[in-house]
PDB file of N, CA, C and O in Angstrom:
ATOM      1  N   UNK A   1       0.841  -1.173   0.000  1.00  0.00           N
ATOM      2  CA  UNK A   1       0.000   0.000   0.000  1.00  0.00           C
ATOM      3  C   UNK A   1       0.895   1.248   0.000  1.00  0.00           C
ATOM      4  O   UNK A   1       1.835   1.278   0.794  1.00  0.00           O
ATOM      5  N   UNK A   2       0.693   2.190  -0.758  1.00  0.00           N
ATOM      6  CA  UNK A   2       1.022   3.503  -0.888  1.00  0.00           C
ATOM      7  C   UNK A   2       0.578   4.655   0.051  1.00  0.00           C
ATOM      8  O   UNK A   2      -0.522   4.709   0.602  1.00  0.00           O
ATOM      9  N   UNK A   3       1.712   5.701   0.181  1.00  0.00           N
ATOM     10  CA  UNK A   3       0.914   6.774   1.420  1.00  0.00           C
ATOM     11  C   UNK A   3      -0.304   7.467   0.704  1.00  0.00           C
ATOM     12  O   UNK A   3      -1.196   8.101   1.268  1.00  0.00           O
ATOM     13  N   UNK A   4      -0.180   7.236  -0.596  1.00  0.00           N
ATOM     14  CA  UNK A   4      -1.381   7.694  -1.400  1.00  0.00           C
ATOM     15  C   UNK A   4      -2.749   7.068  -1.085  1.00  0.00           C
ATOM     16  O   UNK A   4      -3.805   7.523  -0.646  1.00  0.00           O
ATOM     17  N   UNK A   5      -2.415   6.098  -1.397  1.00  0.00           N
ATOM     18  CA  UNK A   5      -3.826   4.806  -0.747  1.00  0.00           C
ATOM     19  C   UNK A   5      -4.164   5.478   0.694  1.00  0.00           C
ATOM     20  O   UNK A   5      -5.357   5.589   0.975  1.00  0.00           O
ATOM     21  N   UNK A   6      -3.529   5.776   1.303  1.00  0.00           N
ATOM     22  CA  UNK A   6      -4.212   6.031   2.984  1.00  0.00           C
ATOM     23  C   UNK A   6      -4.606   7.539   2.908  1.00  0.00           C
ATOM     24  O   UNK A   6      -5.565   8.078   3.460  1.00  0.00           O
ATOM     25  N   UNK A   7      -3.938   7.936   2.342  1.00  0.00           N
ATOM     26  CA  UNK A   7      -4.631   9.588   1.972  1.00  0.00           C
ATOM     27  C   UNK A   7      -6.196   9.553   1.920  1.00  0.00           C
ATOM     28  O   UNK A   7      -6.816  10.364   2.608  1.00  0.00           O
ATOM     29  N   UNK A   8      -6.911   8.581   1.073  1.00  0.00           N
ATOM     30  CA  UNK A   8      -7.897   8.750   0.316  1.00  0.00           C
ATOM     31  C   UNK A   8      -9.025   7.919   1.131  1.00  0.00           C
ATOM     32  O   UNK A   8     -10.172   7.835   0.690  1.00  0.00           O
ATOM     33  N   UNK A   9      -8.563   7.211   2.546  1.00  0.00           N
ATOM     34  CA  UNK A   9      -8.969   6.761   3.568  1.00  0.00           C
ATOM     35  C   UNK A   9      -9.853   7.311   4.825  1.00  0.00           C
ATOM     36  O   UNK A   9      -9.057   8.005   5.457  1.00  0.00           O
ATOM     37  N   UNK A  10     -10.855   7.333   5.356  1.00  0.00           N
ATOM     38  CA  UNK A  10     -11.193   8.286   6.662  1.00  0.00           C
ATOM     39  C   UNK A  10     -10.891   7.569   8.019  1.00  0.00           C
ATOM     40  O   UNK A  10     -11.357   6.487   8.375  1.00  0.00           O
ATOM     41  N   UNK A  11     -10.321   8.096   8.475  1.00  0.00           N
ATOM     42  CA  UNK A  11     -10.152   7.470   9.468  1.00  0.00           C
ATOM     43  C   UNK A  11     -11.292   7.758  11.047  1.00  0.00           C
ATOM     44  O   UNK A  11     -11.437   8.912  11.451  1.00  0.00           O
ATOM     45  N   UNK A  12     -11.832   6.846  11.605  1.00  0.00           N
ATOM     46  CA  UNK A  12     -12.721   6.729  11.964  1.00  0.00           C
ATOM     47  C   UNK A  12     -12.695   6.409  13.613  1.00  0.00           C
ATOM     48  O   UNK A  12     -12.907   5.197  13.659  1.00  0.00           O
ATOM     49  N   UNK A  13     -12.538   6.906  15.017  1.00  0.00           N
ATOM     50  CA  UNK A  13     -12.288   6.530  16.185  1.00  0.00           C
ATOM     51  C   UNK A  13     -13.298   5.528  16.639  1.00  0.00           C
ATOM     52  O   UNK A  13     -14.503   5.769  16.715  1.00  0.00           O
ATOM     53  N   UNK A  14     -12.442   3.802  17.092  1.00  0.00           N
ATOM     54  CA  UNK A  14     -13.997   3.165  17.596  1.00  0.00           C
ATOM     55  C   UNK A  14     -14.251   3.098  19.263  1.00  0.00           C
ATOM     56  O   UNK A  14     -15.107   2.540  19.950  1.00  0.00           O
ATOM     57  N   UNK A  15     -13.399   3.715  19.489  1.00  0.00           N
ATOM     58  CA  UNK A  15     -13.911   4.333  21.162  1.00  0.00           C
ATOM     59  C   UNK A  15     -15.443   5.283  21.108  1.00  0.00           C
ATOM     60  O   UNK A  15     -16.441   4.857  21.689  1.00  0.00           O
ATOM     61  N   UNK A  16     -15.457   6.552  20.364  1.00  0.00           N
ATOM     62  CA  UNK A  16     -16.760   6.767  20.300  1.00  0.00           C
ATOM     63  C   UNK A  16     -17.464   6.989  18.839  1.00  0.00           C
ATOM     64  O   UNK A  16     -18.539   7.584  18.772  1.00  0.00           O
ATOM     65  N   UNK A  17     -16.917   6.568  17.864  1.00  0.00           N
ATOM     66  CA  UNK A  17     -17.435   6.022  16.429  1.00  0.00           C
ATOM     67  C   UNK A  17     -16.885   8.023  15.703  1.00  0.00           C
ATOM     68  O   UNK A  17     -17.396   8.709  14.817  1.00  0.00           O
ATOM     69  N   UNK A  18     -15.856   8.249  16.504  1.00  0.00           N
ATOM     70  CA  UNK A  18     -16.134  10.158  15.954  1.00  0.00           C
ATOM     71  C   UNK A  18     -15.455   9.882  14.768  1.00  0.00           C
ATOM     72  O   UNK A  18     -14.605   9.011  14.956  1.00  0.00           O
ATOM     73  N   UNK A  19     -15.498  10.275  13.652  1.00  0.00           N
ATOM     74  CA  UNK A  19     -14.873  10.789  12.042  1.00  0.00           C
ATOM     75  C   UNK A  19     -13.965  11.700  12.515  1.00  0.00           C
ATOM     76  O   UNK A  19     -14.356  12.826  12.821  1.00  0.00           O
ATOM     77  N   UNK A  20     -12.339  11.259  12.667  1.00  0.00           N
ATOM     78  CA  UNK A  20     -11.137  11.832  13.219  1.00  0.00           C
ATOM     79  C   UNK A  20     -10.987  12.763  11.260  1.00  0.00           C
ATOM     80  O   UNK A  20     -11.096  13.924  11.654  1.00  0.00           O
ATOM     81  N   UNK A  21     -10.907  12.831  10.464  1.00  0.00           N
ATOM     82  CA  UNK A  21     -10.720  13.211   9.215  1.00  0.00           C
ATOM     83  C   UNK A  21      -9.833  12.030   8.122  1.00  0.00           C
ATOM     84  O   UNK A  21      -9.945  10.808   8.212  1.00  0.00           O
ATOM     85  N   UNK A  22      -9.018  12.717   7.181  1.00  0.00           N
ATOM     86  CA  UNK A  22      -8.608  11.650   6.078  1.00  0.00           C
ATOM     87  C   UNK A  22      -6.956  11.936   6.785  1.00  0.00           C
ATOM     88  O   UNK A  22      -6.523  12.985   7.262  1.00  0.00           O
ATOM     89  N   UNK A  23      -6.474  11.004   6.687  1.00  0.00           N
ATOM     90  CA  UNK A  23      -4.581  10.618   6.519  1.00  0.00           C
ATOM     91  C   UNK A  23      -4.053  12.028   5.766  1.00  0.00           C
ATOM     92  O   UNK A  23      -4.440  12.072   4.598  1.00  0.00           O
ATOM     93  N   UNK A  24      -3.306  13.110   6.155  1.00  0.00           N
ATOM     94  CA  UNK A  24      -2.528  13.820   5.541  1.00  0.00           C
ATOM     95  C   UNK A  24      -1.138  13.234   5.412  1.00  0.00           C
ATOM     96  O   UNK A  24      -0.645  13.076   4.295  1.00  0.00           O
ATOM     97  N   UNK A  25      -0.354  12.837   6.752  1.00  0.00           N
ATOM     98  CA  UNK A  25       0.825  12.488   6.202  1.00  0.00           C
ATOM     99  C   UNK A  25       0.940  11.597   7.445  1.00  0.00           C
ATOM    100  O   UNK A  25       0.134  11.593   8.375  1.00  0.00           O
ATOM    101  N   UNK A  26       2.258  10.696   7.323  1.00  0.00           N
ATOM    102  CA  UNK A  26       2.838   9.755   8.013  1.00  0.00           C
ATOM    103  C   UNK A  26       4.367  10.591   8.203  1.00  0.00           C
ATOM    104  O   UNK A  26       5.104  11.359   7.584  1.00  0.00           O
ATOM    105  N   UNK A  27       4.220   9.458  10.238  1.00  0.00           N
ATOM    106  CA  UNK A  27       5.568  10.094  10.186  1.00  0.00           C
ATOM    107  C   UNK A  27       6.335   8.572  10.457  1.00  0.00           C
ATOM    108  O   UNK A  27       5.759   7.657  11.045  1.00  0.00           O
ATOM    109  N   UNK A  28       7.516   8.487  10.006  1.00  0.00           N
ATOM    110  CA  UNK A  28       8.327   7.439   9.781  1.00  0.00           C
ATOM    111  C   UNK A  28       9.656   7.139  10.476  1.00  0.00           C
ATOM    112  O   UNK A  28       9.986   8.256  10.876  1.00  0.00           O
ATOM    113  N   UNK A  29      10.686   6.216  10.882  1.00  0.00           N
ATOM    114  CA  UNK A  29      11.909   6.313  11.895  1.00  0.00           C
ATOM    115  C   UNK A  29      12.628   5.947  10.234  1.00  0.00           C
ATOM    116  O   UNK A  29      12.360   4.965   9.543  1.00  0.00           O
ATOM    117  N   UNK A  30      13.407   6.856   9.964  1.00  0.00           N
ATOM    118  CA  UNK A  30      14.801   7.055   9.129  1.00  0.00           C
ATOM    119  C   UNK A  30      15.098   5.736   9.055  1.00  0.00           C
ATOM    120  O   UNK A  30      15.034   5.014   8.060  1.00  0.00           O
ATOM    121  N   UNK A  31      15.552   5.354  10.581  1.00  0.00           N
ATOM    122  CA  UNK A  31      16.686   4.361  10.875  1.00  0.00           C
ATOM    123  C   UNK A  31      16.057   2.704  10.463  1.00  0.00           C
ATOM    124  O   UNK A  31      16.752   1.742  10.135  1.00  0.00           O
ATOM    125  N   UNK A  32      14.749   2.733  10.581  1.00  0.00           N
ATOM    126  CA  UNK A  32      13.944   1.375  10.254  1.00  0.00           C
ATOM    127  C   UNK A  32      13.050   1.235   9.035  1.00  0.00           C
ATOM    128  O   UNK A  32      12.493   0.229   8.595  1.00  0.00           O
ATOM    129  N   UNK A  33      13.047   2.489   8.596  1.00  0.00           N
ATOM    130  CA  UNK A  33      12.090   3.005   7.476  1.00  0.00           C
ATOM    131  C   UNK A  33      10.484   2.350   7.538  1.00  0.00           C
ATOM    132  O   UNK A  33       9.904   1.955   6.527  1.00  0.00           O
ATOM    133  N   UNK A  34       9.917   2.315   8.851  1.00  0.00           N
ATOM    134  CA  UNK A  34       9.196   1.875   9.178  1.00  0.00           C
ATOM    135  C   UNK A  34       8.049   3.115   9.638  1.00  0.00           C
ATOM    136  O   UNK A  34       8.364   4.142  10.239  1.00  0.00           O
ATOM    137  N   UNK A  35       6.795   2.783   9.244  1.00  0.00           N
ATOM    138  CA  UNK A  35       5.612   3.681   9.999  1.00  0.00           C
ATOM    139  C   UNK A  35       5.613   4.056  11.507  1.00  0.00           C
ATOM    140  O   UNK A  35       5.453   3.102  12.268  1.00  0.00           O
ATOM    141  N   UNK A  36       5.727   4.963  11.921  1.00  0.00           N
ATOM    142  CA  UNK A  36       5.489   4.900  13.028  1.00  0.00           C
ATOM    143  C   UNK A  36       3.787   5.661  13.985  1.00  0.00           C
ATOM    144  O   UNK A  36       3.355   5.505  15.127  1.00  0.00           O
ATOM    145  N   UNK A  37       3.224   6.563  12.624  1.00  0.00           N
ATOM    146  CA  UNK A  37       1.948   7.023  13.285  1.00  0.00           C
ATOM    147  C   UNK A  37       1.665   8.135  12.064  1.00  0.00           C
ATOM    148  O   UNK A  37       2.468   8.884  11.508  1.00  0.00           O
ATOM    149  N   UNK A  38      -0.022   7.936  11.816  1.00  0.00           N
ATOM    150  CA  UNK A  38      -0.666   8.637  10.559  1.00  0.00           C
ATOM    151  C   UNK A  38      -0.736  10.162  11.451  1.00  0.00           C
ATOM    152  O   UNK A  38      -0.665  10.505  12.631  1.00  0.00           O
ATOM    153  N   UNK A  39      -0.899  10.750  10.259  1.00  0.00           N
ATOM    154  CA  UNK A  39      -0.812  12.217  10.863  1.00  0.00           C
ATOM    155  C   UNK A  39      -2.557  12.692  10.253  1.00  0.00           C
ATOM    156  O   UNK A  39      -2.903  12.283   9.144  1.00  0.00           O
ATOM    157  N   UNK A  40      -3.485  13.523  11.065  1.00  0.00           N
ATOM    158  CA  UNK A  40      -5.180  14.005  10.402  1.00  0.00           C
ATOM    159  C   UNK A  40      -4.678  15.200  11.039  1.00  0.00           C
ATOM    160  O   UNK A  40      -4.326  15.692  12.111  1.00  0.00           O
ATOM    161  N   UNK A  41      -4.872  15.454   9.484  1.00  0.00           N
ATOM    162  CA  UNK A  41      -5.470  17.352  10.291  1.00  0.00           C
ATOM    163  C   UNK A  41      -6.292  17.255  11.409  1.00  0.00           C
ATOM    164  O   UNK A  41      -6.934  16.270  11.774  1.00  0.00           O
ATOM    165  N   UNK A  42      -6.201  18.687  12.080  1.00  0.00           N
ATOM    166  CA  UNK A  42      -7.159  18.863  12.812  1.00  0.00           C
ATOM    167  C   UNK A  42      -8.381  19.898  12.397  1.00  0.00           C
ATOM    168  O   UNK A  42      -8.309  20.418  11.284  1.00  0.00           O
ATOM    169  N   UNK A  43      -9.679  20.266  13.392  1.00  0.00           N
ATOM    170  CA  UNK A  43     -10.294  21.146  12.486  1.00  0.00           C
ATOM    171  C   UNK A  43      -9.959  22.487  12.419  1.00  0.00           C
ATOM    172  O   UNK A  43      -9.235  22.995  13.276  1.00  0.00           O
ATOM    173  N   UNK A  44     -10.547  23.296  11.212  1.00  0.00           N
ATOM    174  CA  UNK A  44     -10.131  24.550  11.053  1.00  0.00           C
ATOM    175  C   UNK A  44     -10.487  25.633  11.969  1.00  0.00           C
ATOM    176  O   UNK A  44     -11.271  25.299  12.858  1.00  0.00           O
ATOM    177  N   UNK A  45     -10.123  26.776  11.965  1.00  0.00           N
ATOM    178  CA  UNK A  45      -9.841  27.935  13.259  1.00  0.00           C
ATOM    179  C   UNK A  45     -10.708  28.558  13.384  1.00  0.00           C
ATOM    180  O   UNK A  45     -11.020  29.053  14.467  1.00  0.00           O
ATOM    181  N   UNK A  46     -11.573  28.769  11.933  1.00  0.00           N
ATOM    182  CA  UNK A  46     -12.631  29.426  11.972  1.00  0.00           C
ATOM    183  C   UNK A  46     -13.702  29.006  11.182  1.00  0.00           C
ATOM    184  O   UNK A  46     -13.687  29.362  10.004  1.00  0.00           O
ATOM    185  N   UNK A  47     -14.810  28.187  11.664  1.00  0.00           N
ATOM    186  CA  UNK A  47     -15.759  27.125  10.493  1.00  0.00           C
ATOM    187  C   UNK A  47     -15.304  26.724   9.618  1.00  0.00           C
ATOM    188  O   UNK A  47     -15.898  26.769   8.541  1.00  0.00           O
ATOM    189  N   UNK A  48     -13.984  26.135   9.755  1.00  0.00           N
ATOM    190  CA  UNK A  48     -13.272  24.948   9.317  1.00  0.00           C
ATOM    191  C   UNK A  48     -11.976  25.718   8.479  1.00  0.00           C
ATOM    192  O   UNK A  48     -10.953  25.140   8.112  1.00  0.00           O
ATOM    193  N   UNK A  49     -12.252  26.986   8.300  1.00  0.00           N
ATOM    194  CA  UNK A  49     -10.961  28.135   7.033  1.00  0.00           C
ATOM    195  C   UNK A  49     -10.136  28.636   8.067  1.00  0.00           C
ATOM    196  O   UNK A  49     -10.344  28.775   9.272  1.00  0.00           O
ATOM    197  N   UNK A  50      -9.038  28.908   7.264  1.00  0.00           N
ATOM    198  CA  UNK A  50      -8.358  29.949   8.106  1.00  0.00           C
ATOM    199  C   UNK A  50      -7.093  28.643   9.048  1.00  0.00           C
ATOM    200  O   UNK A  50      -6.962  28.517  10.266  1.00  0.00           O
ATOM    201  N   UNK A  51      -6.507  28.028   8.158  1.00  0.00           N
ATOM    202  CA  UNK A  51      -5.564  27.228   8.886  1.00  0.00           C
ATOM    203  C   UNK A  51      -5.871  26.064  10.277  1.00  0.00           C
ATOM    204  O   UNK A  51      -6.944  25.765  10.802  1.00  0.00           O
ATOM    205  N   UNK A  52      -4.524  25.610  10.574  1.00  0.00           N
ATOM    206  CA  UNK A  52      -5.238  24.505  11.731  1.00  0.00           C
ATOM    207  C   UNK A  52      -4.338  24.975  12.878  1.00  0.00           C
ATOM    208  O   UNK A  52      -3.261  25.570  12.841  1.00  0.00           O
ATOM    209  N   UNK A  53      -4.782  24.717  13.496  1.00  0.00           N
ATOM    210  CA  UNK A  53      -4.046  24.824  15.349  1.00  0.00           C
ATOM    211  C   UNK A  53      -3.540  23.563  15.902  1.00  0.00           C
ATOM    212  O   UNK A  53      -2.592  23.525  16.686  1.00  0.00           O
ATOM    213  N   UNK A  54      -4.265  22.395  15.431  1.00  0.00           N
ATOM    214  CA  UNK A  54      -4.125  21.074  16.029  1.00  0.00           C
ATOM    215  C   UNK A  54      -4.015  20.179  15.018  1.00  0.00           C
ATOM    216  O   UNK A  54      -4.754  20.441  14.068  1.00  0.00           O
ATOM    217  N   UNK A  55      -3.185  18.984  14.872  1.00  0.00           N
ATOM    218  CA  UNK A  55      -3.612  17.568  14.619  1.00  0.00           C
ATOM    219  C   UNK A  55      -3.487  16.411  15.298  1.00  0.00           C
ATOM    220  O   UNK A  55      -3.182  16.442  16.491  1.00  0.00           O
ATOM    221  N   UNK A  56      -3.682  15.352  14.708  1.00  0.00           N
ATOM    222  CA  UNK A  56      -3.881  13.769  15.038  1.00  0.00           C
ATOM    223  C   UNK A  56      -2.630  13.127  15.110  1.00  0.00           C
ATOM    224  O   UNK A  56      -2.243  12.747  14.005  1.00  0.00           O
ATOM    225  N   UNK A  57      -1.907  12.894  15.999  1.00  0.00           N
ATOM    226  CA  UNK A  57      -0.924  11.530  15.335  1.00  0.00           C
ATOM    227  C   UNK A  57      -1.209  10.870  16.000  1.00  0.00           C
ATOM    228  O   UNK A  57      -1.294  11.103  17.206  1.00  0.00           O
ATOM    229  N   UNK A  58      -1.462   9.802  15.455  1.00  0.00           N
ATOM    230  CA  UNK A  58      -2.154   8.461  15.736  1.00  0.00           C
ATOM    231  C   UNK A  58      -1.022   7.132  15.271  1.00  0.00           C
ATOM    232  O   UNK A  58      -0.907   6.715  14.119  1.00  0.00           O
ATOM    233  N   UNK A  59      -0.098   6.513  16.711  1.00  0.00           N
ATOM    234  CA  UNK A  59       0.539   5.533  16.889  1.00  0.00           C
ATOM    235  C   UNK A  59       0.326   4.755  15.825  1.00  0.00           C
ATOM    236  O   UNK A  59      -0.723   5.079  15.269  1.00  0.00           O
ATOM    237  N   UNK A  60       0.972   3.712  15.217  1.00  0.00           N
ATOM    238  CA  UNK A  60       0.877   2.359  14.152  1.00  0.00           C
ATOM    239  C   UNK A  60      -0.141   1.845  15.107  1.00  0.00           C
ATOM    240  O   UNK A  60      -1.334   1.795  14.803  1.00  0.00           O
ATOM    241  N   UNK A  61       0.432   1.373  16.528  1.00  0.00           N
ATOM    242  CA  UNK A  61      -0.116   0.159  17.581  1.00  0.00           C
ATOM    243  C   UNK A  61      -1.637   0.459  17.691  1.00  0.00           C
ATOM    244  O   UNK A  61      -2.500  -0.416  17.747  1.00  0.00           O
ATOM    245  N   UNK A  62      -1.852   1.725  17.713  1.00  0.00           N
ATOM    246  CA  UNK A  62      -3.107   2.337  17.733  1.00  0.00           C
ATOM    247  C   UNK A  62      -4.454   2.365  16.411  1.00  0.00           C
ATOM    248  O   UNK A  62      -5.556   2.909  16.338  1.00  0.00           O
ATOM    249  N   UNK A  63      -3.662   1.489  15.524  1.00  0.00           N
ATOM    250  CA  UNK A  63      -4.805   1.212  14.005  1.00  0.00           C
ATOM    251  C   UNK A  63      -5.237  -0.028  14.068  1.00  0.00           C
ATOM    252  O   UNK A  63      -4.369  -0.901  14.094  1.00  0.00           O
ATOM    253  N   UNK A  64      -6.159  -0.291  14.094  1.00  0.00           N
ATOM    254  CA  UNK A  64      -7.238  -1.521  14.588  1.00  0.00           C
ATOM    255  C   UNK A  64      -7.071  -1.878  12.902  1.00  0.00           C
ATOM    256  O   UNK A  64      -6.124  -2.650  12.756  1.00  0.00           O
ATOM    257  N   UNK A  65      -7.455  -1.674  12.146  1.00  0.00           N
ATOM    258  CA  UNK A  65      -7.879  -2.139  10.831  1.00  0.00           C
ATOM    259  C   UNK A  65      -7.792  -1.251   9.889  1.00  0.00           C
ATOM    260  O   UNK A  65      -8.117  -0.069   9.998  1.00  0.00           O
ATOM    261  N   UNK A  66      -7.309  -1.837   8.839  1.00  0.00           N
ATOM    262  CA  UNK A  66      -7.480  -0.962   7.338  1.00  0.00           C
ATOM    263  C   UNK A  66      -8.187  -1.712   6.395  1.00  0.00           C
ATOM    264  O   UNK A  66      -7.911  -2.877   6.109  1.00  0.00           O
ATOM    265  N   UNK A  67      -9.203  -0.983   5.853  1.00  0.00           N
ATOM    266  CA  UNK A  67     -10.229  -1.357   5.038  1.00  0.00           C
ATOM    267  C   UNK A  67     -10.388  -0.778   4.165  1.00  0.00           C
ATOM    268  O   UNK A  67      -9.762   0.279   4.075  1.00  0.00           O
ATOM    269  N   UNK A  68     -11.169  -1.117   3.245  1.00  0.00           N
ATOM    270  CA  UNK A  68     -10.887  -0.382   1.273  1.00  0.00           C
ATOM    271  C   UNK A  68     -11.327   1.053   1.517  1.00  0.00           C
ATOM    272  O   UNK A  68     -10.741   1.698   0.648  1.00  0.00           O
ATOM    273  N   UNK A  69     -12.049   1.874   2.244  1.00  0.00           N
ATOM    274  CA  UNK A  69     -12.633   2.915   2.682  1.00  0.00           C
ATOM    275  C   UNK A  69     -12.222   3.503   3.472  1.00  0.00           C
ATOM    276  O   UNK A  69     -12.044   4.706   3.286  1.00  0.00           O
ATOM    277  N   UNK A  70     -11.913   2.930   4.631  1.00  0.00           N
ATOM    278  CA  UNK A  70     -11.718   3.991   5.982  1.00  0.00           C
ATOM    279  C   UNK A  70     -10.521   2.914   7.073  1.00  0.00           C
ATOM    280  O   UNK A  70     -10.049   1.802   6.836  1.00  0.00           O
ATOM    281  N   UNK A  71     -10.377   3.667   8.062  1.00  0.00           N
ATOM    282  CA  UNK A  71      -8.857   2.503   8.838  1.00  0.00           C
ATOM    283  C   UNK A  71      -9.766   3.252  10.102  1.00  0.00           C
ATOM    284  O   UNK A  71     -10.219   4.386  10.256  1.00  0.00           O
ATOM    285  N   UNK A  72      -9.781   1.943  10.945  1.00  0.00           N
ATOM    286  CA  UNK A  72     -10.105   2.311  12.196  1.00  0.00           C
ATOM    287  C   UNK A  72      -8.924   2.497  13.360  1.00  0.00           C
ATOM    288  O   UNK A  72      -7.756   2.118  13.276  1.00  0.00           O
ATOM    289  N   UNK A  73      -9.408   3.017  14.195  1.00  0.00           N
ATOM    290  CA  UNK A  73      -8.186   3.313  15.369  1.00  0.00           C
ATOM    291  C   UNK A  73      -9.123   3.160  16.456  1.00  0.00           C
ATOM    292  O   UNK A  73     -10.354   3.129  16.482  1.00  0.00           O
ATOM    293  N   UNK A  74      -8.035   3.054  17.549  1.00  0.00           N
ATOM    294  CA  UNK A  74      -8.533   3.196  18.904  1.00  0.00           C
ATOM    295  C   UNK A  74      -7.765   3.884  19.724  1.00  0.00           C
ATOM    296  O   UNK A  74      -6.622   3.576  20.063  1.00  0.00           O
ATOM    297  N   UNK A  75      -8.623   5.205  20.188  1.00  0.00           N
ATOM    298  CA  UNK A  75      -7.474   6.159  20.711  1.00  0.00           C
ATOM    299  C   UNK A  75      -7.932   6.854  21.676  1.00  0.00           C
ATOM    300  O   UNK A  75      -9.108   6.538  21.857  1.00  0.00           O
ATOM    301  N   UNK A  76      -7.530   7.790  22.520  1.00  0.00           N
ATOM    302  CA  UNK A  76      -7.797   8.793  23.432  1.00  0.00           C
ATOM    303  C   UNK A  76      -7.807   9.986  22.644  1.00  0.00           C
ATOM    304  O   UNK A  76      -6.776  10.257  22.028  1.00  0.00           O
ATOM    305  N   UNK A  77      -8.735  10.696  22.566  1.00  0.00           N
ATOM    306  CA  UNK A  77      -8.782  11.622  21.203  1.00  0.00           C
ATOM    307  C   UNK A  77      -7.820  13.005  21.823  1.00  0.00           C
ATOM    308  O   UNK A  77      -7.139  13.759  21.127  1.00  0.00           O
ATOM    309  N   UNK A  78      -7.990  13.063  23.245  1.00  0.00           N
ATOM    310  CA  UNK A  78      -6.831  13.922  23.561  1.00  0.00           C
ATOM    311  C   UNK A  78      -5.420  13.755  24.054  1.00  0.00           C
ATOM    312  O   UNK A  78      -4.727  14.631  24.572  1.00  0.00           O
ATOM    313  N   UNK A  79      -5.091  12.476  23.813  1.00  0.00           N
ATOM    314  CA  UNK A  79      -3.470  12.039  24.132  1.00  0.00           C
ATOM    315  C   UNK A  79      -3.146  11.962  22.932  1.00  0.00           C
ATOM    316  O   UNK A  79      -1.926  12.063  22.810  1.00  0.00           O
ATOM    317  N   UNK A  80      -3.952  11.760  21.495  1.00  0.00           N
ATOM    318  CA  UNK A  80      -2.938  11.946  20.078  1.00  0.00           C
ATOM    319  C   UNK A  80      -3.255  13.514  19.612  1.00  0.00           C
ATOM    320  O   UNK A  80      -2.693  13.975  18.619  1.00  0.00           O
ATOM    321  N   UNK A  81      -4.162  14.274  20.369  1.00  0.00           N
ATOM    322  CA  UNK A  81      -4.120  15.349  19.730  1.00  0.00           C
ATOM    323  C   UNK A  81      -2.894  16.006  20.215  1.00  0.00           C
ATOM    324  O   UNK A  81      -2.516  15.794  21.367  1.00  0.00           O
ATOM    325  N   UNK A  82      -2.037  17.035  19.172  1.00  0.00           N
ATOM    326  CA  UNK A  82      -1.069  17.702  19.085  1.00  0.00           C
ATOM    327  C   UNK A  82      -1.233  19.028  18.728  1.00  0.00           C
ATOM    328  O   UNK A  82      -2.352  19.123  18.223  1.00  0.00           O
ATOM    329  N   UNK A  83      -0.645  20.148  18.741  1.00  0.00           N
ATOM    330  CA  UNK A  83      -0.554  21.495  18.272  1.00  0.00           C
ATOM    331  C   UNK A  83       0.133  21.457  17.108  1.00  0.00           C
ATOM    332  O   UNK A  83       1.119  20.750  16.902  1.00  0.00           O
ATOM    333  N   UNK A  84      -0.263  22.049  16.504  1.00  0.00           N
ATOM    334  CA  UNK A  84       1.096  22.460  14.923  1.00  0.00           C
ATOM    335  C   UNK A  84       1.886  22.850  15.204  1.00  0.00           C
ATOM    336  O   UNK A  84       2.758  23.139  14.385  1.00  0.00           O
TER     337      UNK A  84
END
């Protein structure tokens, strides 16, 4: 699978079923060239325009499933949220 393929994915929290958004980017270890956690925007600043303040990184260990549509996770929605 391509980082393209997960781009086009929603990713979906099944702690409380919330629509976290789509895969922007992955971040990866150099040294293993291995995944280490999908990156979702967060929402926008002002009814959704106007840049982001926050996103998602969401652990590998933390993706329950990838499916032709959407990849589920299981997460604490405020221990992967991050600031930009």
């Amino acid at each position: 699978m391509r980082i393209f393929d997960l781009q086009k994915k929603e990713v979906i929290n099944e702690k409380d079923c919330k629509r976290l958004g789509y895969v922007a980017d992955v971040e990866f270890d150099i040294c293993t060239c291995c995944i280490e956690a999908l990156i979702i925007p967060g929402e926008g600043k002002i009814c959704g325009l106007f840049g982001r303040d926050e996103e998602y990184v969401i652990p590998c260990r933390c993706v329950k499933k990838i499916g032709e549509d959407i990849i589920i996770v299981c997460v604490d929605e405020d221990e992967v949220r991050k600031k930009c």
